[in-house]
N, C-alpha and C positions, 0 to 999 in steps of 0.2 A: 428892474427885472420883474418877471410876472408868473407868475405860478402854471404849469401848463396846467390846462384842463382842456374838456370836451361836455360840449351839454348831455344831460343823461336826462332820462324820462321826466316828464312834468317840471320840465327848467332849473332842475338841480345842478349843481355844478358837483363835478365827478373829480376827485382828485388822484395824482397820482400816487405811486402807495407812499405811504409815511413812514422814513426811519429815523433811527438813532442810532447813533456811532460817537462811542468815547473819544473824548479826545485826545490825539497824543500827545500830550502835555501835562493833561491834569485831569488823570482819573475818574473826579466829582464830577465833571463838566465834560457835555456832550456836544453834538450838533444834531440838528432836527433836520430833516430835510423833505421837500415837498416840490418835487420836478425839478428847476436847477436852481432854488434857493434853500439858503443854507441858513438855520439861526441857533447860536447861540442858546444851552439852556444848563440847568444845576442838574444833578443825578443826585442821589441817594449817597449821606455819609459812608455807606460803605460799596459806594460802589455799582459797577453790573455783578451780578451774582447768578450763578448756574440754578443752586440750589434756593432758593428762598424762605426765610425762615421768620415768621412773627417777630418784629424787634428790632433785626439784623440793620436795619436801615438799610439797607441794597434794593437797587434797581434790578427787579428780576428783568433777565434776556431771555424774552420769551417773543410771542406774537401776539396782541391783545387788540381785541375789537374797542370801538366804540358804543358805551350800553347808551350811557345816557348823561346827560350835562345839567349846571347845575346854575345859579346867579342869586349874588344878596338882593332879598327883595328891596324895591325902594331904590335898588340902584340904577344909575341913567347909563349902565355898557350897551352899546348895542346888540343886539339880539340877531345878529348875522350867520351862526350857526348853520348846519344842514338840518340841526337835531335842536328838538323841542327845549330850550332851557328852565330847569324848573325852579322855581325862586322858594330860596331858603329863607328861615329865619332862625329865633334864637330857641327854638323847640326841634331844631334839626340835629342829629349828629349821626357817627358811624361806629358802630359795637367792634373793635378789635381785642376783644376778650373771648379765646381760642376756646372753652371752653364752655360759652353760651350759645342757645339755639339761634340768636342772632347773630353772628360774628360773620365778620364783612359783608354787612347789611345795613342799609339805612336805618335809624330809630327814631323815635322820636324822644326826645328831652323832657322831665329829668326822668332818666336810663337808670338802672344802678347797676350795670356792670359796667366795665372798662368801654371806655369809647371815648370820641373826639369829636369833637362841636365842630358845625361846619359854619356859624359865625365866626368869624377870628375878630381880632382887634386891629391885625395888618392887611393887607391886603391880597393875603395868597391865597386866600377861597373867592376874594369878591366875583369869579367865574373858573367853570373848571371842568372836567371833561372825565366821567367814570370808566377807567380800561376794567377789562374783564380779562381781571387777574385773579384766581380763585373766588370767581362768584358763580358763573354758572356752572363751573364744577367747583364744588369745595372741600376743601382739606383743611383741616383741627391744624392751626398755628403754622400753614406754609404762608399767611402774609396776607393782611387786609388794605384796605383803601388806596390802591395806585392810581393816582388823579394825572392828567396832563393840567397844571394849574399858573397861578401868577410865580413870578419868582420874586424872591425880595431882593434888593439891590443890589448890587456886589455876587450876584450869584453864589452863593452861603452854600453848601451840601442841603436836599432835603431830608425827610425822614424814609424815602425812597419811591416820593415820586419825579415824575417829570417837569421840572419851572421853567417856562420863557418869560422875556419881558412881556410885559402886559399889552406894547404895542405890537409886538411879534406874535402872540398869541391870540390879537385881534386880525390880524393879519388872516391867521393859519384857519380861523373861524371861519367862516364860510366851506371849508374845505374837507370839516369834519362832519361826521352824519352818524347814525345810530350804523354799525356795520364795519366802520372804515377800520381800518388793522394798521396799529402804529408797533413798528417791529424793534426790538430794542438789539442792537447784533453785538 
């Protein structure tokens, strides 16, 4: 099966829109959908959630753009994206501490308020895709960092973003671009 698209200006490939929808079966775990395929991903320990709140673990239901993408430097993933991936290292991370001027913002390392290093040790950051969830508009403690990112095996709940396999999510790459709106329903 093949993703529909249509060429769009300057040989981008245009996707069609991207949702997500719980599954019925298990709460944590969604489907991602991109024209008439379907993949498998983890949601957020607590779920889709209306209201979103710093912490909660829930996948806010909302509609969130594509800002921007991200990849461990040094690493060999291809670089298939529509959107510029920007290679991290271990002076990368992201301020989720609601009450700093940086919060849900990138920083740089070492930070000293609250935040999350976008090296890991597993592989859920090795590439990953920033929704714009409370960043270009923001709100004190409604919820930082929703990545569409790697998932770890066994599809585990995240802390409430979005995981696909890492092959599924090479897949879905080409398809994302700084703009594209992945809907969470």
């Amino acid at each position: 099966m093949r993703m529909r698209s249509n060429k769009a200006s300057k040989g981008r490939v245009q996707a069609s829109p991207i949702t997500v929808r719980r599954s019925p079966i298990d709460p944590l775990r969604a489907m991602v959908r991109c024209g008439p395929v379907s993949l498998p991903a983890a949601l957020g320990r607590g779920g889709i959630v209306s209201f979103k709140r710093e912490g909660d673990g829930g996948t806010p239901r909302a509609s969130m753009a594509v800002l921007s993408g991200f990849r461990r430097a040094g690493m060999l993933t291809p670089d298939r994206a529509g959107v510029a991936l920007q290679r991290v290292n271990r002076k990368d991370g992201w301020c989720d501490a609601p009450d700093h001027a940086a919060y849900n913002r990138h920083v740089r390392l070492p930070f000293s308020a609250s935040h999350e290093t976008l090296i890991r040790e597993d592989v859920l950051y090795d590439f990953g895709f920033v929704l714009d969830w409370n960043i270009t508009s923001r709100k004190r403690g409604a919820g930082s960092a929703i990545f569409l990112h790697v998932a770890k095996p066994g599809f585990p709940p995240t802390q409430g973003c979005i995981a696909l396999h890492r092959r599924d999510l090479l897949r879905l790459m080409p398809y994302l671009r700084r703009g594209t709106v992945v809907r969470v329903l």
